[in-house]
PQR file with spaces between the fields and no chain letter, atoms N, CA, C, O and H, PARSE charges and radii, in Angstrom:
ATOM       1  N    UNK     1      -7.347    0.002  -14.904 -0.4000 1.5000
ATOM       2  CA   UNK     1      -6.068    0.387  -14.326 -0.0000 2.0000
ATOM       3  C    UNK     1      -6.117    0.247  -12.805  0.5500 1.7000
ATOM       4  O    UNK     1      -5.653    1.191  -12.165 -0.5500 1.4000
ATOM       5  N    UNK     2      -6.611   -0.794  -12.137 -0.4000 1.5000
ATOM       6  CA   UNK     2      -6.417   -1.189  -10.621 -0.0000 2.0000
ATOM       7  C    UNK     2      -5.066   -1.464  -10.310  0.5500 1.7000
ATOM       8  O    UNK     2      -5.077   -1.773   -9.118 -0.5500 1.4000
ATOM       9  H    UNK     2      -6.988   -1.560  -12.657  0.4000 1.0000
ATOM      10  N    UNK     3      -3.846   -1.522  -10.762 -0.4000 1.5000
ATOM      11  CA   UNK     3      -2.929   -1.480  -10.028 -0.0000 2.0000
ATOM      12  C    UNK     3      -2.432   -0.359   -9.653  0.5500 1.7000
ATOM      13  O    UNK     3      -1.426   -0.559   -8.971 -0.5500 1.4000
ATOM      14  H    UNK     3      -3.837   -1.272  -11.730  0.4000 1.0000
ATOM      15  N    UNK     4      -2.752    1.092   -9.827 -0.4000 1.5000
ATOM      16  CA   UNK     4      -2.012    2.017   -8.962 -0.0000 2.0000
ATOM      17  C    UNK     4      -2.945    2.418   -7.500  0.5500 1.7000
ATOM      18  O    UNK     4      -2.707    3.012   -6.449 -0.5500 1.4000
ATOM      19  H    UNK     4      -3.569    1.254  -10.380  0.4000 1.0000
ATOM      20  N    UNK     5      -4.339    1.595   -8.230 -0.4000 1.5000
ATOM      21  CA   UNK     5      -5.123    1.390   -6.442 -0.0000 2.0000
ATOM      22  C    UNK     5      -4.916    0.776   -5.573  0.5500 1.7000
ATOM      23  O    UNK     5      -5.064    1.068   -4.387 -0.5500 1.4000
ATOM      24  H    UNK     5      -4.532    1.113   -9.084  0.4000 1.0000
ATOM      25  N    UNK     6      -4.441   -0.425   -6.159 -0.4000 1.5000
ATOM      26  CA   UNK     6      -4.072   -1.829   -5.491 -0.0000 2.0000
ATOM      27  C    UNK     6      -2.391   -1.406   -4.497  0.5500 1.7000
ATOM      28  O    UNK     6      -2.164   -1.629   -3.308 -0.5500 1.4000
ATOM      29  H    UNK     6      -4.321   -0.662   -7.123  0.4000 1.0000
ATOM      30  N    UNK     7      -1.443   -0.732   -5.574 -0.4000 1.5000
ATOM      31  CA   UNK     7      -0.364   -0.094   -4.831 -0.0000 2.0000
ATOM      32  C    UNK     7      -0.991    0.438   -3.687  0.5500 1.7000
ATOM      33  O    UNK     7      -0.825   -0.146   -2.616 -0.5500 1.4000
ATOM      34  H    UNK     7      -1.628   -0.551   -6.540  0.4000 1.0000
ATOM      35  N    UNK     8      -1.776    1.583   -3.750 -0.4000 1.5000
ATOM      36  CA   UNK     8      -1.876    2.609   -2.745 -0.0000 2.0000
ATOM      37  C    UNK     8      -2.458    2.101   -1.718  0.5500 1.7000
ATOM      38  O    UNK     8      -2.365    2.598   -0.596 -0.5500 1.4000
ATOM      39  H    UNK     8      -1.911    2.057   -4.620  0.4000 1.0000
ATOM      40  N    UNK     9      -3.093    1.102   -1.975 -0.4000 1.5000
ATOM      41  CA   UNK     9      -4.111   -0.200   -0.846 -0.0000 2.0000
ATOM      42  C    UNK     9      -2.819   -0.590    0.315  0.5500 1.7000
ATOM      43  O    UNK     9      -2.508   -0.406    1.492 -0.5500 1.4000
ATOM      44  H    UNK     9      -3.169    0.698   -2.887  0.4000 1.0000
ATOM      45  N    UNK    10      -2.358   -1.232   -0.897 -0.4000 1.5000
ATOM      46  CA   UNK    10      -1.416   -2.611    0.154 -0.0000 2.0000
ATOM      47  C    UNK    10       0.065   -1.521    0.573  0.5500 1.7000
ATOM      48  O    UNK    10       0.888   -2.003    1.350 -0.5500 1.4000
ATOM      49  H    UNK    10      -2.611   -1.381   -1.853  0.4000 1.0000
ATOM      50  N    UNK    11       0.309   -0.081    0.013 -0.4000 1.5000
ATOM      51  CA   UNK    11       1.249    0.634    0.568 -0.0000 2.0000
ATOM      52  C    UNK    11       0.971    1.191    1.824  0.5500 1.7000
ATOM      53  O    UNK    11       1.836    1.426    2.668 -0.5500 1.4000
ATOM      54  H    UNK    11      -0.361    0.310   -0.618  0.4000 1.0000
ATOM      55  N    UNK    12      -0.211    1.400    1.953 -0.4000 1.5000
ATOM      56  CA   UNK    12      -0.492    2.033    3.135 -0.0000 2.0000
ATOM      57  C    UNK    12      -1.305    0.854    4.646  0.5500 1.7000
ATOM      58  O    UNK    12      -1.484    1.141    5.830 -0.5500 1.4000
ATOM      59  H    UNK    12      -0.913    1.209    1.267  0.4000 1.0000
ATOM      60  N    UNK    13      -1.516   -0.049    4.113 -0.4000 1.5000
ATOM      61  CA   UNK    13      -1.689   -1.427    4.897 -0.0000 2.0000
ATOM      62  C    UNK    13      -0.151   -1.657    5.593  0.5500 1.7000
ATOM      63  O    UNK    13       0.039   -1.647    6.809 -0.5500 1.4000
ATOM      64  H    UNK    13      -1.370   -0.282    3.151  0.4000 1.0000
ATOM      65  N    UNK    14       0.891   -1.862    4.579 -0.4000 1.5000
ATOM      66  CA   UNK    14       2.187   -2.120    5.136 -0.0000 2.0000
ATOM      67  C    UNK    14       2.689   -0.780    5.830  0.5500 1.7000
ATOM      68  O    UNK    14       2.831   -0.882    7.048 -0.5500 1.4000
ATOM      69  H    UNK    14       0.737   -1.870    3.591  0.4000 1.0000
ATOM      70  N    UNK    15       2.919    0.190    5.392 -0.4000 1.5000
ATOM      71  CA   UNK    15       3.846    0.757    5.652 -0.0000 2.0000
ATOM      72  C    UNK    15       3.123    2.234    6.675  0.5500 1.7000
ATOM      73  O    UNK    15       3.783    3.163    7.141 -0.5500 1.4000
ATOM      74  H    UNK    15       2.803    0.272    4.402  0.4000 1.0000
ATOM      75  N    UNK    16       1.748    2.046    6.778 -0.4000 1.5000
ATOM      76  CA   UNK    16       1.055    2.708    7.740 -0.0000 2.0000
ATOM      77  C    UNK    16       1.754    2.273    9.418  0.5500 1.7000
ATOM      78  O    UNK    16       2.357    3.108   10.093 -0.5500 1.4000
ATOM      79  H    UNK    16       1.212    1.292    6.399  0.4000 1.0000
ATOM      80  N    UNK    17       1.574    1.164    9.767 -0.4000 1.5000
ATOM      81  CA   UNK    17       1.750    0.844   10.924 -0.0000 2.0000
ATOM      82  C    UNK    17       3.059    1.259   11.163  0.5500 1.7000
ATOM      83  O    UNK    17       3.347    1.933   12.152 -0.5500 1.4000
ATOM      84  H    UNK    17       1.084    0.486    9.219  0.4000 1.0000
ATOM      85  N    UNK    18       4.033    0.834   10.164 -0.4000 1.5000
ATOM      86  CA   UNK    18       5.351    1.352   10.474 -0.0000 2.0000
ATOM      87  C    UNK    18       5.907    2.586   10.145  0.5500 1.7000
ATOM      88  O    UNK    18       7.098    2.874   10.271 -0.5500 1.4000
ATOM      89  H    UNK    18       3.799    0.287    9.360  0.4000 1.0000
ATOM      90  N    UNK    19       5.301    3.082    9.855 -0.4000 1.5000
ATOM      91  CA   UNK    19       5.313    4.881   10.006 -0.0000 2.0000
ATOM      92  C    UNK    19       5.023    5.611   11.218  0.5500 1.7000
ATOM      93  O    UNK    19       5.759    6.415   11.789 -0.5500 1.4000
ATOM      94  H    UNK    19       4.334    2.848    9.753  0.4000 1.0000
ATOM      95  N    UNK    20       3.333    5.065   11.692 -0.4000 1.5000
ATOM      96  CA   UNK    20       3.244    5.278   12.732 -0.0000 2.0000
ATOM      97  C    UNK    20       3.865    4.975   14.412  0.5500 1.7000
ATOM      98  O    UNK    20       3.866    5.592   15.477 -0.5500 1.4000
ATOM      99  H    UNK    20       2.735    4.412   11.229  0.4000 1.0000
ATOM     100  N    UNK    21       4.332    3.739   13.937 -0.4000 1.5000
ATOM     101  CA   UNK    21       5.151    3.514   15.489 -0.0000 2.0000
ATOM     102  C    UNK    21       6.270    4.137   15.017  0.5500 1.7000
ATOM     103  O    UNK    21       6.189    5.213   15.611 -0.5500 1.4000
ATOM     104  H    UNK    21       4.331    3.238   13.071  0.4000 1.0000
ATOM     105  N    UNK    22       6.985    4.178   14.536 -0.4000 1.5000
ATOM     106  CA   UNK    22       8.381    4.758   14.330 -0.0000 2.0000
ATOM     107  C    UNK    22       8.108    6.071   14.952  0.5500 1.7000
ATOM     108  O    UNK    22       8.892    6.488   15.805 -0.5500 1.4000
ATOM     109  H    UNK    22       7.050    3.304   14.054  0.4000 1.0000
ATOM     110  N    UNK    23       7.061    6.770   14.606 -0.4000 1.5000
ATOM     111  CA   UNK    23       6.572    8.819   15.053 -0.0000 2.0000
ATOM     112  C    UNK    23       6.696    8.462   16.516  0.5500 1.7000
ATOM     113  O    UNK    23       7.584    9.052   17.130 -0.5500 1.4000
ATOM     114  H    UNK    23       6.424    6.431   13.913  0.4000 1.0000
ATOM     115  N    UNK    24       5.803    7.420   17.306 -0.4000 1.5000
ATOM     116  CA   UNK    24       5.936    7.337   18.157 -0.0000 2.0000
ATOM     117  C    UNK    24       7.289    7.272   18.731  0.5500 1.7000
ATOM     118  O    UNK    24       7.656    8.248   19.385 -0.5500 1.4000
ATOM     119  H    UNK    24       5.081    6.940   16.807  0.4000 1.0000
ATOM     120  N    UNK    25       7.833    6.593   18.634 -0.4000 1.5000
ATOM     121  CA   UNK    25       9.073    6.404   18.854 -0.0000 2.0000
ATOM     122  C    UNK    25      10.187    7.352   19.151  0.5500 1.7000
ATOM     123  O    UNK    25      10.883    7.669   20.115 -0.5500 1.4000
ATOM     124  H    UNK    25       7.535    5.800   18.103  0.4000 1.0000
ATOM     125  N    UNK    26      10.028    7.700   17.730 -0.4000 1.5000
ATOM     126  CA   UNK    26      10.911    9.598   17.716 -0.0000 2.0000
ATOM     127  C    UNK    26      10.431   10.393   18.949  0.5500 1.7000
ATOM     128  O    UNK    26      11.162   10.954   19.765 -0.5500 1.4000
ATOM     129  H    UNK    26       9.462    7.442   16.947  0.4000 1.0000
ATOM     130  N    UNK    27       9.303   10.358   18.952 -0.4000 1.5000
ATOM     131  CA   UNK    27       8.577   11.516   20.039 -0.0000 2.0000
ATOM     132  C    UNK    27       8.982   10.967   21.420  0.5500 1.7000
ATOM     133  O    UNK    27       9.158   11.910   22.192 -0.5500 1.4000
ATOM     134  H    UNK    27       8.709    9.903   18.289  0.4000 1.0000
ATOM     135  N    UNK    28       9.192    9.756   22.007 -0.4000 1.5000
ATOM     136  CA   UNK    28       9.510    9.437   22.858 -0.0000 2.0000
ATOM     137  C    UNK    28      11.190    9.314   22.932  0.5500 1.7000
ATOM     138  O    UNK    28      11.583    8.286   23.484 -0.5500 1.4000
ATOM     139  H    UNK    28       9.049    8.990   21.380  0.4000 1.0000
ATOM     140  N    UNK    29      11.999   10.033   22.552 -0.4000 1.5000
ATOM     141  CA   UNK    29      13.132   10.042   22.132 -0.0000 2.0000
ATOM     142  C    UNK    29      13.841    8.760   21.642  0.5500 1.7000
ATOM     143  O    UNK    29      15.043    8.558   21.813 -0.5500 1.4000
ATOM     144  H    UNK    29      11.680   10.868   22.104  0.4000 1.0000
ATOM     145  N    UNK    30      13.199    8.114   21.168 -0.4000 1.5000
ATOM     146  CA   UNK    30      14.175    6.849   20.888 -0.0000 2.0000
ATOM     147  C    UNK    30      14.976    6.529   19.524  0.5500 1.7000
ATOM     148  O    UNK    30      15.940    5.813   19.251 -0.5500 1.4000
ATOM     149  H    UNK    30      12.222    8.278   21.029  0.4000 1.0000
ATOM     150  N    UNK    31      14.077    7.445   18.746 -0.4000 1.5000
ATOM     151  CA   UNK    31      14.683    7.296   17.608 -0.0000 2.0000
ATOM     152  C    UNK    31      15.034    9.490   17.369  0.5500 1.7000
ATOM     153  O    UNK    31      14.533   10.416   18.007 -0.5500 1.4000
ATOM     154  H    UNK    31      13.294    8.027   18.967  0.4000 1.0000
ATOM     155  N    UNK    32      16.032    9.520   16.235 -0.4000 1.5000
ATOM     156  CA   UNK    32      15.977   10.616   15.591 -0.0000 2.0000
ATOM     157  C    UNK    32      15.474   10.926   15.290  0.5500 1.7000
ATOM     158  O    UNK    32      15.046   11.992   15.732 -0.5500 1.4000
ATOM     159  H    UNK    32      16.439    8.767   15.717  0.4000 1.0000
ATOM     160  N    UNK    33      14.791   10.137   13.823 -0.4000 1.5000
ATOM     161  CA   UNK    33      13.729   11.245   13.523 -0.0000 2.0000
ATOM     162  C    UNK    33      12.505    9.713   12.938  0.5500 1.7000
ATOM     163  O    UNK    33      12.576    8.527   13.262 -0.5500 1.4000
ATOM     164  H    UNK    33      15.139    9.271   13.463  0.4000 1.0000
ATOM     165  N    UNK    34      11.591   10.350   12.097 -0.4000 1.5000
ATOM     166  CA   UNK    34      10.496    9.122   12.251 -0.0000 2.0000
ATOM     167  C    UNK    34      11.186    8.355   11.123  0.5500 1.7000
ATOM     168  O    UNK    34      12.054    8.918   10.457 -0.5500 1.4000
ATOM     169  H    UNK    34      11.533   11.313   11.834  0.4000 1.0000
ATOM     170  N    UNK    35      10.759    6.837   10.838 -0.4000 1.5000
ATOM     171  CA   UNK    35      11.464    5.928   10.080 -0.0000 2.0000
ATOM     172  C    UNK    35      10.283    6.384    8.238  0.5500 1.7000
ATOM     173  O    UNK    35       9.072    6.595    8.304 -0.5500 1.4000
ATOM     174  H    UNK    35      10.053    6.380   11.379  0.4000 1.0000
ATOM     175  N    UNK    36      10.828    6.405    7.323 -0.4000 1.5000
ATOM     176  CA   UNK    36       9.626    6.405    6.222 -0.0000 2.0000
ATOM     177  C    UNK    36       9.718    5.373    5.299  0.5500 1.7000
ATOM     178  O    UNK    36      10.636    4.606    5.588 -0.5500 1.4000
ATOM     179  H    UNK    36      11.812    6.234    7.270  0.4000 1.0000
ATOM     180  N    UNK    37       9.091    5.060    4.264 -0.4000 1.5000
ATOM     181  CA   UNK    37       8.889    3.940    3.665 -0.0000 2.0000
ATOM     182  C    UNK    37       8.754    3.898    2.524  0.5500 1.7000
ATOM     183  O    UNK    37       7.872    4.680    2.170 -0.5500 1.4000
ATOM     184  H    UNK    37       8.346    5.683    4.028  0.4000 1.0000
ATOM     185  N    UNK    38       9.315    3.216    1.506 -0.4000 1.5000
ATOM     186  CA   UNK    38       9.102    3.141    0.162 -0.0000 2.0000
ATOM     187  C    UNK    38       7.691    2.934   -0.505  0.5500 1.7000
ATOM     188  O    UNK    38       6.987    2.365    0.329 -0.5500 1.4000
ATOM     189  H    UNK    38      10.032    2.581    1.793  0.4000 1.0000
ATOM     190  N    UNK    39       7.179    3.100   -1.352 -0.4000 1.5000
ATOM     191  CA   UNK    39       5.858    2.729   -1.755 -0.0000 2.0000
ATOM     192  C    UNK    39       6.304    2.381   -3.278  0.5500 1.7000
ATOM     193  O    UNK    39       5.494    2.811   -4.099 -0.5500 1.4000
ATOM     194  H    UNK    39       7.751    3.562   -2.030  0.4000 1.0000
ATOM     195  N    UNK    40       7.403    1.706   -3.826 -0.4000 1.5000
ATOM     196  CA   UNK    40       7.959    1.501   -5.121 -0.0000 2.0000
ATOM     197  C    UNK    40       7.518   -0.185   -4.791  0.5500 1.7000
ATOM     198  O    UNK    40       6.466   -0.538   -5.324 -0.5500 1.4000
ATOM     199  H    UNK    40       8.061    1.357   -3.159  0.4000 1.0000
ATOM     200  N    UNK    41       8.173   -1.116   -4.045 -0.4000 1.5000
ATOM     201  CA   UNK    41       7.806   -2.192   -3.932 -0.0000 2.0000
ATOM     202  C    UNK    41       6.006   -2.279   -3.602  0.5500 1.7000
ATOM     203  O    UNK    41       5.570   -3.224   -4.260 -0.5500 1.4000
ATOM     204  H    UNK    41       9.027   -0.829   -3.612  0.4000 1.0000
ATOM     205  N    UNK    42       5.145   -1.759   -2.994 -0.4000 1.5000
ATOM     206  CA   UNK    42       3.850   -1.548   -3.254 -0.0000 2.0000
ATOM     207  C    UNK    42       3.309   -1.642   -4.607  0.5500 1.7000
ATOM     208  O    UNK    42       2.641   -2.490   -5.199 -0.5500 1.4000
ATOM     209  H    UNK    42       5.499   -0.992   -2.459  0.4000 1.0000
ATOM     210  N    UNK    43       3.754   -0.624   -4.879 -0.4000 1.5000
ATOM     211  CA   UNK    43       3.315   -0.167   -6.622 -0.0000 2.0000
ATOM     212  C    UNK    43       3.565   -1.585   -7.448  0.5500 1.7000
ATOM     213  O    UNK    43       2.871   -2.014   -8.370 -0.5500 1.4000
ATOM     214  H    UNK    43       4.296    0.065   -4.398  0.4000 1.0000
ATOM     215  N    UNK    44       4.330   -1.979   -7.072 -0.4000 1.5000
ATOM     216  CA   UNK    44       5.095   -3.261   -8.137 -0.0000 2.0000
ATOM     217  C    UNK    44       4.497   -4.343   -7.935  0.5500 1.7000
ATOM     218  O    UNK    44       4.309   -5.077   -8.906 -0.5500 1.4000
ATOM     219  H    UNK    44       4.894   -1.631   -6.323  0.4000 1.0000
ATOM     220  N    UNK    45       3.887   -4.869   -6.211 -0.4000 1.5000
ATOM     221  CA   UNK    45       3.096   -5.284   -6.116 -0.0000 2.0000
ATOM     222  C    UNK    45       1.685   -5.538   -6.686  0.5500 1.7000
ATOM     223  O    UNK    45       1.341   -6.567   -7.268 -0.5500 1.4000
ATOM     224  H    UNK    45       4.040   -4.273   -5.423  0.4000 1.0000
ATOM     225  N    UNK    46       0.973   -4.539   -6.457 -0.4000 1.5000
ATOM     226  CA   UNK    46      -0.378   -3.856   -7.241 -0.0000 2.0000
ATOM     227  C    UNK    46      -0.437   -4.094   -9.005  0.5500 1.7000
ATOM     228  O    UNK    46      -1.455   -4.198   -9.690 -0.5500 1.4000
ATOM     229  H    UNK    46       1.252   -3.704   -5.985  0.4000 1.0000
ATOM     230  N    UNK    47       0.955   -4.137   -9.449 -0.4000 1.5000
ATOM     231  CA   UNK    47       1.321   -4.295  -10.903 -0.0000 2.0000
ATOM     232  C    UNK    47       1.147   -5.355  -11.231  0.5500 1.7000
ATOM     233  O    UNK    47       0.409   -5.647  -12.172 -0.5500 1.4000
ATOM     234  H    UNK    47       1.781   -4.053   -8.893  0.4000 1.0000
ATOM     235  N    UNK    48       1.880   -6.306  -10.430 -0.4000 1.5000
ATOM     236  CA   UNK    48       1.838   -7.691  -10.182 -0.0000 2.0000
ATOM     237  C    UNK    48       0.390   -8.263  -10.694  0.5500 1.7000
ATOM     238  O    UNK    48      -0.174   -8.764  -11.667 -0.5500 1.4000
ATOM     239  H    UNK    48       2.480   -6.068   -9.666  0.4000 1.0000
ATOM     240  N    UNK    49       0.196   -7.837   -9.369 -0.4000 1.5000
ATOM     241  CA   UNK    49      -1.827   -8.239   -9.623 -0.0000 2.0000
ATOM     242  C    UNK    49      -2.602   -7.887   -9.860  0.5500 1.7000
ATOM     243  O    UNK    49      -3.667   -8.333   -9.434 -0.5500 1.4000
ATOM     244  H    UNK    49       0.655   -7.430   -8.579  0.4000 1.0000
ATOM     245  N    UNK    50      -2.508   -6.795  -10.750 -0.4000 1.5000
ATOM     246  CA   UNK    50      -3.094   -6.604  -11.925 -0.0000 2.0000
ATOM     247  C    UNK    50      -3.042   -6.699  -13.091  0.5500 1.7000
ATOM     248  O    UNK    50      -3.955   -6.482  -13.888 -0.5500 1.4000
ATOM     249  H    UNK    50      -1.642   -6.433  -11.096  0.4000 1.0000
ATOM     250  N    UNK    51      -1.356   -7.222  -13.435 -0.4000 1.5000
ATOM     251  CA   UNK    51      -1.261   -8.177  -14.548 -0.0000 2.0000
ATOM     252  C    UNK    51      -1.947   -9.486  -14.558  0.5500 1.7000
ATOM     253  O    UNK    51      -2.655   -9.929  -15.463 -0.5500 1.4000
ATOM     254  H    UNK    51      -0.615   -7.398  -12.788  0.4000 1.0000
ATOM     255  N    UNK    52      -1.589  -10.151  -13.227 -0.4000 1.5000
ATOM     256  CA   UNK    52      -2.646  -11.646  -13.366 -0.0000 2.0000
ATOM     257  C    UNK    52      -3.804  -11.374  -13.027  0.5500 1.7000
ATOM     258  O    UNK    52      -4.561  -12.160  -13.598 -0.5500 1.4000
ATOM     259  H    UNK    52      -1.014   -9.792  -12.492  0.4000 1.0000
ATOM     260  N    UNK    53      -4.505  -10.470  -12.212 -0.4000 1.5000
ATOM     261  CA   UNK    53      -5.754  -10.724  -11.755 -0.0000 2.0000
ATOM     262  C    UNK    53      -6.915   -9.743  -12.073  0.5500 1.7000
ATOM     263  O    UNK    53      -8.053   -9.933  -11.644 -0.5500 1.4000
ATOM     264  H    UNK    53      -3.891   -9.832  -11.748  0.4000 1.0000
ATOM     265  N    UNK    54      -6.477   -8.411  -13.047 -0.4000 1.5000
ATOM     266  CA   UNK    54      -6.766   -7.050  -13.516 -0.0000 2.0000
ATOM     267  C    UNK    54      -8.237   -7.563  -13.935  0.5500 1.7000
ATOM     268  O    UNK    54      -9.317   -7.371  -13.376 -0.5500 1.4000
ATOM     269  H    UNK    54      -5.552   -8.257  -13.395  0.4000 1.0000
ATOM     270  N    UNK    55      -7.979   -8.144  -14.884 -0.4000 1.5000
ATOM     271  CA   UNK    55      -9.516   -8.171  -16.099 -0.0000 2.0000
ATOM     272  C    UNK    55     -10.893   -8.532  -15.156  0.5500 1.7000
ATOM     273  O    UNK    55     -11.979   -7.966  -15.274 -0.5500 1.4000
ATOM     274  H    UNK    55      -7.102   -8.301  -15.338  0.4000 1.0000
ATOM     275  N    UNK    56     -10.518   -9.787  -14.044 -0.4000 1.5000
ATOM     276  CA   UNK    56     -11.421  -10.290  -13.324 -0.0000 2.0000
ATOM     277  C    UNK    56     -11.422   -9.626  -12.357  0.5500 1.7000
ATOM     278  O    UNK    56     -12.563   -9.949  -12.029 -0.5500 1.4000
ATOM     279  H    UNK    56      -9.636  -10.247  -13.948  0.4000 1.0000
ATOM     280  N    UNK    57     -10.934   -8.531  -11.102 -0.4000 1.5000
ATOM     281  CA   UNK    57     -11.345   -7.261  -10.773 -0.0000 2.0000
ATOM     282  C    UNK    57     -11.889   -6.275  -11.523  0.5500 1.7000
ATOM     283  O    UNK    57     -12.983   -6.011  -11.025 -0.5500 1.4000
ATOM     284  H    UNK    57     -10.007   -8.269  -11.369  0.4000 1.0000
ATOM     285  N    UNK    58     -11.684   -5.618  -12.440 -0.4000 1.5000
ATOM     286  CA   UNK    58     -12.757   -4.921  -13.547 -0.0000 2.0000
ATOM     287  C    UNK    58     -14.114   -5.604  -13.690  0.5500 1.7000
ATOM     288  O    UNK    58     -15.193   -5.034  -13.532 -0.5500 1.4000
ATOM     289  H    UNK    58     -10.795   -5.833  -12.845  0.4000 1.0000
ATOM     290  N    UNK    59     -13.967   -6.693  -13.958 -0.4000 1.5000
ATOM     291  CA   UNK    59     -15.332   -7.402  -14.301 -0.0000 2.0000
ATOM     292  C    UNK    59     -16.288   -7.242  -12.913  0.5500 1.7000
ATOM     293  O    UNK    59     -17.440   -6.813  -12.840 -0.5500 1.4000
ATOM     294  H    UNK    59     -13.091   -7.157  -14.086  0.4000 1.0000
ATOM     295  N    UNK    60     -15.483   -7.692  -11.940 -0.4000 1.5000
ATOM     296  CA   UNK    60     -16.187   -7.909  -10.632 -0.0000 2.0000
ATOM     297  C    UNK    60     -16.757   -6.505   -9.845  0.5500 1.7000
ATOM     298  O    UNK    60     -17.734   -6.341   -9.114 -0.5500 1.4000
ATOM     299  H    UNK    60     -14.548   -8.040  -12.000  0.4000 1.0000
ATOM     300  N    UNK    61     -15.710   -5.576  -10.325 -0.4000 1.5000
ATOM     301  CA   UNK    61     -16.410   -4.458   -9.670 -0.0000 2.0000
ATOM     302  C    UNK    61     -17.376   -3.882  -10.480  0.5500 1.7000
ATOM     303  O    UNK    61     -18.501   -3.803   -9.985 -0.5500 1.4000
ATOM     304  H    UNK    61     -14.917   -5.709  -10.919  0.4000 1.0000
ATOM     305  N    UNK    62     -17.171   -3.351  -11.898 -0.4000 1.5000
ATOM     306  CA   UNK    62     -18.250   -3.284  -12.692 -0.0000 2.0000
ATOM     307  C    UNK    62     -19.388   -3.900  -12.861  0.5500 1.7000
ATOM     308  O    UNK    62     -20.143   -3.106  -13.421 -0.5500 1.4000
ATOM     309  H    UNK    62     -16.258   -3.415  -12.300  0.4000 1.0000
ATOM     310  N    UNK    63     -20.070   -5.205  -12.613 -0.4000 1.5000
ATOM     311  CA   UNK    63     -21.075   -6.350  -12.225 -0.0000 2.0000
ATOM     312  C    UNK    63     -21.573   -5.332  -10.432  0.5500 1.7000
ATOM     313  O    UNK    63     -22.752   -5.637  -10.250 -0.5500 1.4000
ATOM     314  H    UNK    63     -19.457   -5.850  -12.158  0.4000 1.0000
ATOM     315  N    UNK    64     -21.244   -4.649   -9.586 -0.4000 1.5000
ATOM     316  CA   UNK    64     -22.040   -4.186   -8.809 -0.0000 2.0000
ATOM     317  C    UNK    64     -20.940   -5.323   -7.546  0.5500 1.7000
ATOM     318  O    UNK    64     -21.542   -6.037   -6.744 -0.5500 1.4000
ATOM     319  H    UNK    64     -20.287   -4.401   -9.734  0.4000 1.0000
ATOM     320  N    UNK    65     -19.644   -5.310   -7.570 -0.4000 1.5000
ATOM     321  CA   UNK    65     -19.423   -5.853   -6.479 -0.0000 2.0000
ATOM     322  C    UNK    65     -18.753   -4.938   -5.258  0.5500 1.7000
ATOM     323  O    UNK    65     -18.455   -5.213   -4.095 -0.5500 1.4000
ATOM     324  H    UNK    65     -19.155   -4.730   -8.222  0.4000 1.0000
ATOM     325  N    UNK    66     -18.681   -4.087   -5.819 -0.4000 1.5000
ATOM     326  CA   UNK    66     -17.470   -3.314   -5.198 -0.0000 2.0000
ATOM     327  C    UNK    66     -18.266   -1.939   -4.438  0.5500 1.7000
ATOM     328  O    UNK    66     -17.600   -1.095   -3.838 -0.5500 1.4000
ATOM     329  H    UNK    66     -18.923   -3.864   -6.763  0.4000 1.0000
């Protein structure tokens, strides 16, 4: 079941940076309040590729790669 890791991977890769400048932002009055981010397109992502690519991540990390 690597795609709800794979979500939480590539959700917080994307949507880290833009969380964080947005705080900035707010705090420097520019924005209202901080901007936040979906993690549904993430997840769906991660789903994605672990429908095509699941079995051969399992294999690879189980073999001592990971």
């Amino acid at each position: 079941m690597p795609c709800l890791g794979l979500g939480l991977v590539i959700g917080a890769i994307s949507a880290g940076p833009i969380v964080l400048l947005s705080r900035r932002r707010a705090e420097a009055g520019q924005l209202q309040r901080p901007l936040v981010t979906s993690y549904a397109p993430a997840l769906a992502v991660g789903a994605w590729i672990s429908l095509c690519w699941g079995d051969a991540i399992v294999r690879w990390y189980a073999a001592g790669g990971g």
